[in-house]
N, C-alpha and C positions, 0 to 999 in steps of 0.2 A: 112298138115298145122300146128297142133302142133310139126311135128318132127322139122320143121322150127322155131317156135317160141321158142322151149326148145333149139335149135343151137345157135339163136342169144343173148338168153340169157345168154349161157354158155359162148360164146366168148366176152359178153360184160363185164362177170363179170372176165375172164382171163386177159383181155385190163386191167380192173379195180385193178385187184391185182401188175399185172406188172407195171403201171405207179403209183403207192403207197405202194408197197411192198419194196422197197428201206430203208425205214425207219424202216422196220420190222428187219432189218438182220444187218443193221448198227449201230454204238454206234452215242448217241446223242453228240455233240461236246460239249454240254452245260456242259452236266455232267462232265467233263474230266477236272480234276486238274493240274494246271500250273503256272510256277510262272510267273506273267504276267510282269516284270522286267526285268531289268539288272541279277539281282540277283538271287537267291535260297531260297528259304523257307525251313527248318529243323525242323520239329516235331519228339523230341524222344517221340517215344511211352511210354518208360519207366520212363521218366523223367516228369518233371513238367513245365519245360520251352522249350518256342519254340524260334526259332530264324529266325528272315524274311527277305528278302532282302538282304542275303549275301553274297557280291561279296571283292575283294582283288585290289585296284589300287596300279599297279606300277611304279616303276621307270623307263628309256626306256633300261637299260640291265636286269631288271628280278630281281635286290640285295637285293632291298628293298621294301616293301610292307604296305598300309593301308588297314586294316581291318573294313569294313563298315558295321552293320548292325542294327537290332531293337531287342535285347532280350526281350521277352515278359514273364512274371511270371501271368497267372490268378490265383495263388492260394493264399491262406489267410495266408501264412509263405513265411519268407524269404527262395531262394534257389540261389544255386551256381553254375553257369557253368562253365565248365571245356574246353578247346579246344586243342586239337596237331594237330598242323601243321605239314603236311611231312617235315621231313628233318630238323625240330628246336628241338633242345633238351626239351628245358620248354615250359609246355606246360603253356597256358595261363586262368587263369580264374577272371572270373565276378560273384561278388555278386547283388541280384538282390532285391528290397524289395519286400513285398506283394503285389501282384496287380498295378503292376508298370511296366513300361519298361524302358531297357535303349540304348539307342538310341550311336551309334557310328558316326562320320561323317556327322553326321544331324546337323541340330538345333543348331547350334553352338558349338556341343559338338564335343572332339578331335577322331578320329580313332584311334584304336588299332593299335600300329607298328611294323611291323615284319623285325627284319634284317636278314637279310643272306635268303632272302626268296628264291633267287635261282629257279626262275619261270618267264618265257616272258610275256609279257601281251595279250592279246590271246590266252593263254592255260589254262587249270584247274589244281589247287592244291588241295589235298584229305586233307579235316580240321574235324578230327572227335571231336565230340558234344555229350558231355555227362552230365545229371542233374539228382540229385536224385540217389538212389539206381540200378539204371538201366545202362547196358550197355554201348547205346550212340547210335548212328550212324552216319556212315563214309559217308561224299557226298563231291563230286564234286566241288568245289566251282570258279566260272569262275573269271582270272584273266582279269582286265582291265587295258587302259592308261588314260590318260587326254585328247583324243585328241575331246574328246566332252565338250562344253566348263561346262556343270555342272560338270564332275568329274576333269577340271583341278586346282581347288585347293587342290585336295585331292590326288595330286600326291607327296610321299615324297621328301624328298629334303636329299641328302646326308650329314652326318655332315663334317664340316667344320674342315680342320686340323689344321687352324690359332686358332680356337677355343682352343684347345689343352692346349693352355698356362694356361686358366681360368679352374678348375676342375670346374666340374659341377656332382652334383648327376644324373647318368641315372637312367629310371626308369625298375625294375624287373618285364619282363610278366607275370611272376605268382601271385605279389604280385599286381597288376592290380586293382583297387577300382573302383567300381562301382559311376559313377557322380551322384550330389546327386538332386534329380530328382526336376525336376522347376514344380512348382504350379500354 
């Protein structure tokens, strides 16, 4: 009679491990970083600024490109990011103030432009990010289109050759200023 009793105990606590042990060997999804966007998140380790959300809308042959995202500075000084794009000579950078962000394609502020971006929409372009003394790191950055109607303003628009007549100052990606942030 005990060798019965110690049977049904052992099988009820195998039932018991089996139907709860699943979570023993599995990772929690919860824990598991993502960027839950469109876009990509980029934390240099090395650096002092992060930058969230950021994805590239194009034009519909790949030529031209806007650069959307949130540079985030928590630290108590101003720092500077730096970005290369594949395939663009200059690279671009943003200064950032203390404890501020600056927000690209939001909030009524203008996106970064990249010509000759030479990327479909649907594919990734490698934008490495670098702040601070530190390295950088290279990600992946997913190209999009306008064909969802929140990103079709932020689709660029080619310049105009009729234009041509009136000189007009372009602006230099590197020398790129930081919009000065709304209160």
């Amino acid at each position: 009679m005990k060798s019965r009793l110690v049977a049904s105990a052992a099988v009820s606590a195998l039932v018991l491990l089996g139907a709860t042990g699943c979570t023993f060997i599995s990772p929690q999804s919860t824990q598991i970083e993502y960027s839950a966007s469109d876009g990509v998140n980029v934390s240099d380790s090395d650096g002092p600024l992060d930058v969230r959300n950021a994805f590239v809308v194009a034009n519909e042959d790949g030529s031209i490109g806007n650069f959307v995202a949130a540079v985030v500075n928590p630290t108590t000084e101003k720092a500077t990011l730096t970005m290369t794009v594949a395939g663009i000579d200059k690279p671009f950078t943003v200064s950032v103030p203390a404890g501020k962000t600056v927000s690209f394609g939001t909030e009524g502020e203008e996106p970064l432009r990249i010509d000759g971006l030479d990327t479909m929409p649907g594919a990734t372009i490698e934008i490495h990010f670098q702040s601070g003394d530190g390295a950088g790191t290279k990600t992946e950055v997913p190209v999009l289109d306008g064909s969802l109607p929140y990103y079709a303003d932020l689709v660029p628009e080619a310049e105009d050759e009729t234009e041509e007549s009136t000189p007009t100052p372009e602006p230099v990606p590197s020398d790129t200023a930081a919009p000065a942030p709304s209160e």
